[in-house]
C-alpha positions, 0 to 999 in steps of 0.5 A: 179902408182909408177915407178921403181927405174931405170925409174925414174932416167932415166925421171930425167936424161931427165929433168936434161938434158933439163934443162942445156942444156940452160947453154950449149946453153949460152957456145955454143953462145960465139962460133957460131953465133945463127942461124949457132948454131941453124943450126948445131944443127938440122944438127946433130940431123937429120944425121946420124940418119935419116938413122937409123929410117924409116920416120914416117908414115906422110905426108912431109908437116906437118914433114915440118910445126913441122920442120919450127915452132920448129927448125926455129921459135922457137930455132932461136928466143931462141938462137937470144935472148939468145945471150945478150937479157935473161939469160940462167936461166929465158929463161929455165923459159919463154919457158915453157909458151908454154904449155899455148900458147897449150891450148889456140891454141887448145881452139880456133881450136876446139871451146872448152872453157877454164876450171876454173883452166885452168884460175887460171893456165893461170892469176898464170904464167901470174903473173910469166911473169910480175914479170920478165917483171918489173924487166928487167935489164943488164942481161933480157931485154923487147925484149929478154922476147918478143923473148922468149915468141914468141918462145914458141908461135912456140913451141906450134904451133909445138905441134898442128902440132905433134898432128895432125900427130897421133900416131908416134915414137916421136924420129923419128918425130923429127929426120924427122922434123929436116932435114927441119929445118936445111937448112932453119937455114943455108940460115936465117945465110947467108943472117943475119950472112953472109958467113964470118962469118959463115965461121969464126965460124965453123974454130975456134970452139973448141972442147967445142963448138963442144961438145956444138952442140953435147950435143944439137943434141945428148943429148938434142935431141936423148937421151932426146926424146928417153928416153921420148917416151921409159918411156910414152910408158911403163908408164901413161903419168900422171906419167911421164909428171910432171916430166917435171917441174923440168926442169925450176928448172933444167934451173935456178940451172944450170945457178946459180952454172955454169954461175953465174947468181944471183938468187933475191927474185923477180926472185924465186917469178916469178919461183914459179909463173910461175911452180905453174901456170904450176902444176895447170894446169896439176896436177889439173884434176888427184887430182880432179878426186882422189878426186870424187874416194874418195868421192864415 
C-alpha cells in the first residue's frame, strides 16, 4: 500500500524527530543534570495533557510498570550515559537494539522459538555492537555502551508490558505512564544529584534548555506519538513501521552536521550492521510472503 503524499511527509517528520532529538538530548545535558532533565521531561509530557486525554482503559499497575521500565529504566540509563559516556549518534544507533531484547522476551514468555532470519537478524546487529564495542574511545566508552544497552533491555521490557495492556489510544498510554515516571525521576535526582543542584539547574536554565525539555515532552512525545498512532490506525503497520529505520539514520546525521561528531568507516560499517540486522528482522516476513504470492 502506498501512502499519500501528506502521510509519508508526516511519518517522516516522525522519524526526523525522534531522530535528532538525541542531538537535543546531548544540548539539554550541558544544562540539567540527567536524571532533573529526565524528570522534567516526563513532567511536561504528563501535564497538562493528562488532563486533556481520558485515562486508557488499563489497570494503574501496569500504566505503573511501562511508566517504571520506560521513563525511569530507560531514559535515566540514556540520558546517565549520554552525558560523557556515548555520543549522541551511536546512542541513537545502540537503543534500537530493543527490538532485539523484544523478540528474545516475547520468545522466552511465550515458549516460541526463534525463526532462521530472526537469527541472522540478531548475530547481523550483534556484529554491529561489537564493531563499537572494539572501537570505544574519548567519545564512546565500554560502560557508556553497557548503560545503553540496558536501556534498551527497559525499553523492550516496556513494549511487553504496552503489549499486555491491549488495544489502547497509544498517546494517552504514554502521557498516563509518564505521571509515574516523573516523581520517581525527582526523588532518584535528590537522592543522586542533590537539591542543590537541582536547584541550581532549574534557575539558570536558559530558554535553549527549556525549548530542550520542551522538544522532549512536546515534540518527541506528543506530536511523535500522536502523529504515529494517527498513520497506524489509517494505514498497515507494515507500511509504516519501517519508516522507523531511518531513525538511527536521523540520530547519526544529526549529531555529524550539529554537534560535530566524526563519522569513520568503522562507525558506518556498525550503522549498516546494526539497521541491516534490523531491516531483516522486519522486512523478511512481508518479502517472504510476496514471494510464495508469486509463486503461486
Amino acid at each position: 500500500m502506498t501512502l499519500p503524499l501528506r502521510h509519508f511527509l508526516l511519518a517522516l517528520s516522525v522519524v526526523a524527530i525522534w531522530g535528532s532529538n538525541f542531538v537535543v538530548i546531548r544540548w539539554g545535558l550541558n544544562a540539567f543534570p540527567p536524571l532533573l532533565f529526565a524528570a522534567l521531561r516526563f513532567t511536561f509530557a504528563a501535564l497538562p495533557a493528562m488532563l486533556l486525554l481520558p485515562r486508557p482503559k488499563v489497570g494503574w499497575r501496569n500504566l505503573a510498570a511501562y511508566g517504571a521500565f520506560v521513563g525511569v529504566g530507560q531514559f535515566a540509563l540514556l540520558y546517565l550515559a549520554m552525558r560523557s559516556q556515548i555520543s549522541p549518534g551511536l546512542a541513537s544507533l545502540v537503543i534500537q537494539t530493543q527490538v532485539f531484547f523484544t523478540l528474545l522476551l516475547a520468545v522466552k514468555m511465550s515458549g516460541e522459538r526463534v525463526q532462521g532470519f530472526q537469527w541472522l537478524a540478531l548475530i547481523t546487529a550483534a556484529a554491529g555492537i561489537g564493531v563499537i564495542a572494539s572501537h570505544t574511545d574519548g567519545t564512546t566508552t565500554v560502560l557508556g555502551l553497557g548503560m545503553v544497552l540496558l536501556a534498551a533491555l527497559c525499553w523492550s521490557s516496556g513494549n511487553i508490558v504496552g503489549k499486555r495492556a491491549g488495544a489502547v489510544n497509544m498517546l494517552a498510554y504514554v502521557v498516563w505512564s509518564s505521571a509515574f515516571a516523573a516523581p520517581a525521576l525527582f526523588a532518584l535526582s535528590f537522592i543522586v544529584e542533590g537539591p542543590s543542584q537541582m536547584g541550581e539547574a532549574i534557575q539558570n536554565a536558559g530558554l535553549g534548555a527549556w525549548g530542550a525539555v520542551l522538544w522532549q515532552s512536546v515534540g518527541n512525545t506528543l506530536f511523535g506519538y500522536g502523529a504515529w498512532s494517527f498513520l497506524l490506525s489509517r494505514h498497515p503497520a507494515a507500511t509504516i513501521v519501517p519508516m522507523a529505520l531511518l531513525v538511527p539514520v536521523f540520530g547519526m546525521s544529526c549529531s555529524a552536521l550539529l554537534l560535530g561528531e566524526g563519522l569513520p568507516p568503522w562507525k558506518l560499517m556498525a550503522a549498516a550492521l546494526v539497521i541491516s540486522g534490523l531491516a531483516i528482522n522486519l522486512l523478511w516476513p512481508h518479502v517472504r510472503g510476496a514471494l510464495k504470492a508469486a509463486r503461486a
